[in-house]
C-alpha positions, 0 to 999 in steps of 0.5 A: 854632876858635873855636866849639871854645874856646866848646864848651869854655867850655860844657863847664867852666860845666857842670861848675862850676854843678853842683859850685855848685847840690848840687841833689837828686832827689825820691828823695834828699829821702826820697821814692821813689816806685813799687815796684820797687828803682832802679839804683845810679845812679837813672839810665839808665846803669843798664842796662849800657854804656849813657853820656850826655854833655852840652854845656851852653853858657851864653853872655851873656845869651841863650844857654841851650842844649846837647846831650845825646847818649845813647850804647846801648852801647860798640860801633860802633854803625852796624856792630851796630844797636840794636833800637828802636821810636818811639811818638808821644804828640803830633807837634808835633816835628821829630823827625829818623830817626824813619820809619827806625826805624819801617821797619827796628826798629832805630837806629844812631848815637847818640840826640841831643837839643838845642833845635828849630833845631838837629836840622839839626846835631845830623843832621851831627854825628851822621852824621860822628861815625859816619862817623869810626868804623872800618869806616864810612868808605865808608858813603854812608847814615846815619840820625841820630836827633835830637830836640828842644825848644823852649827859645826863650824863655829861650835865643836860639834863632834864632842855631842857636848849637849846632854839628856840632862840638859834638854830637860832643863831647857823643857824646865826652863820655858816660860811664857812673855818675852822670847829670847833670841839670838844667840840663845840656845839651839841657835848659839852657834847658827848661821845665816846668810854668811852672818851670825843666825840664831833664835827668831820669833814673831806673831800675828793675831788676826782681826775679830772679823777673820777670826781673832786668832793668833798664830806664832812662829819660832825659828833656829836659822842656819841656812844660806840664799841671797839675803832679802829684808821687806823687799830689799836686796840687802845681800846683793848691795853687802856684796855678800851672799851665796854664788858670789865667786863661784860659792866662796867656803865661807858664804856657802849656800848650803845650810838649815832653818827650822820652822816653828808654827803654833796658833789657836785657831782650831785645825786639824793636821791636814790644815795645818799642814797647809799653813807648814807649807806657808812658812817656807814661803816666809823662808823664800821672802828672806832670800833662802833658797832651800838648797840641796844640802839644807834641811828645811823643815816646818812643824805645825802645831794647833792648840785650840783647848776644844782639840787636844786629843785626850789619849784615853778616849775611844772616840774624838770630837773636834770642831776645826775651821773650814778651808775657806777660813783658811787663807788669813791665816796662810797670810799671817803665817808667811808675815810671822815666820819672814819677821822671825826669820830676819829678828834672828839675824838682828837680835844675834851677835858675832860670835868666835869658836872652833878653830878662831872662826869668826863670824859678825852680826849683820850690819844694821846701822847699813841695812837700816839705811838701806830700808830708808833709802830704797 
């Protein structure tokens, strides 16, 4: 009961530091970026049905973690499985049903992410959430899939504060509309190139002529490289990123992001695997690099209605784009995760934890004249 009173304490600071931080994306500053048009929301909810919730505790000074639950569609989704794909960039991450996905093509809870030391309860709670769904209640096999960042350094992360209890309200808690990003969640403690990361998303929908999909993208940034924004080399001019002084501690290089990709367009895991690979492109234009310690990982989902694999049926037909349809969507991809990728770091805020380290936002009234300027 008490860890429960805590999740709810972790829910009400959320919510009051984003009333508190009126932080804005990239887009909102004046400047969007790539060709195609975004979603209403800029988000990954975009793509229809498709919700994210958050828990975001921040307790003391050494608590900065959370869980971001990234739920495909409003269905059971154990009982009408998610085609799905899973692309590696660089492995070093703990993330959790990854070899299902690979043997089967498809997912079937929700997508959870939260800090290293937590996957086991980010496994339990996913696994019992579904198990609580009507029809599952005999189910004896469930496969989570949870990944993960490291957000040691500013969040206590050897306490395995983040409980069962608390993935399953970060599922309960996903709503469609606007996304909360920043320091939310799974990414309250994250970051990125030597400044605050956290939460990002955005969306492309294609022209009627390529199709009208919508593709969306949801990111938890922890990762290093030298940062980059719309072609401009920002960290180079900050005087700050990885490599400067022979990889000073406090800008190392090494780190995570997890990537996120959901659209409507109907494809199967071979395809989606396809646009996975496109993301880590969006990661390269920001400046990572996926470096040896840093686990980089994409995972695809498709939620075309007309797909979704109903566990009952002996026998599956699926209509799926052919892959001469596919490059509009490669290109939307790379737009969509770059956008979110770099809306993380400008909707964070700084932040102080563990031991009294410090790390601050992203300078953006700098970066905005850098982007004029160039």
């Amino acid at each position: 009961m008490k860890r429960y009173l805590l999740t709810l304490i972790c829910i009400a600071i959320a919510t009051t530091s984003l009333m508190a931080q009126q932080r804005k994306t990239l887009r909102e500053w004046g400047f969007p970026t790539g060709i195609f048009e975004t979603g209403k929301y800029n988000a990954i909810t975009d793509v229809p049905g498709v919700m994210v919730g958050h828990v975001t505790c921040i307790e003391g000074d050494s608590i900065r973690t959370g869980v971001t639950a990234i739920v495909p569609h409003q269905g059971n989704i154990f009982q009408n499985k998610v085609p799905a794909a899973i692309y590696v960039g660089n492995g070093f991450g703990k993330l959790a049903g990854m070899t299902q996905v690979q043997e089967l093509g498809n997912i079937e809870t929700p997508v959870i992410l939260t800090n290293t030391l937590s996957v086991p309860a980010g496994i339990e709670g996913a696994v019992r959430y579904t198990m609580m769904q009507p029809g599952c209640e005999y189910e004896n096999s469930v496969n989570a899939v949870v990944g993960e960042t490291n957000d040691g350094r500013l969040n206590k992360i050897r306490q395995m504060y983040i409980t069962p209890e608390m993935v399953i309200q970060a599922i309960k808690n996903a709503h469609g509309g606007a996304v909360e990003q920043g320091n939310v969640g799974a990414g309250t403690g994250t970051i990125c190139f030597g400044y605050k990361g956290g939460i990002g998303t955005s969306s492309r929908v294609l022209p009627t002529s390529l199709g009208g999909y919508t593709i969306g993208v949801l990111v938890q940034t922890n990762y290093g490289g030298i940062l980059e924004i719309d072609g401009v080399q920002v960290g180079q001019q900050l005087h700050k990123h990885d490599f400067i002084d022979h990889v000073r501690r406090t800008e190392n290089v090494d780190g995570s992001c997890m990537m996120v990709v959901i659209t409507d367009a109907p494809l199967d895991s071979r395809n989606l695997e396809r646009v996975a690979k496109r993301a880590m492109m969006g990661l390269a234009k920001t400046g990572g690099i996926a470096s040896n310690g840093s686990g980089d990982y994409v995972i695809a989902l498709s939620v075309a209605p007309q797909n979704l694999i109903n566990y009952k049926e002996n026998k599956i037909t699926t209509t799926v784009l052919a892959n001469n349809m596919m490059s509009p969507i490669f290109a939307a991809t790379i737009e969509a995760t770059a956008e979110a990728l770099w809306n993380s770091m400008f909707m964070a805020e700084s932040m102080t934890g563990r031991n009294g380290n410090h790390v601050d936002t992203l300078p953006v009234e700098q970066v905005l004249d850098m982007l004029r300027n160039r």
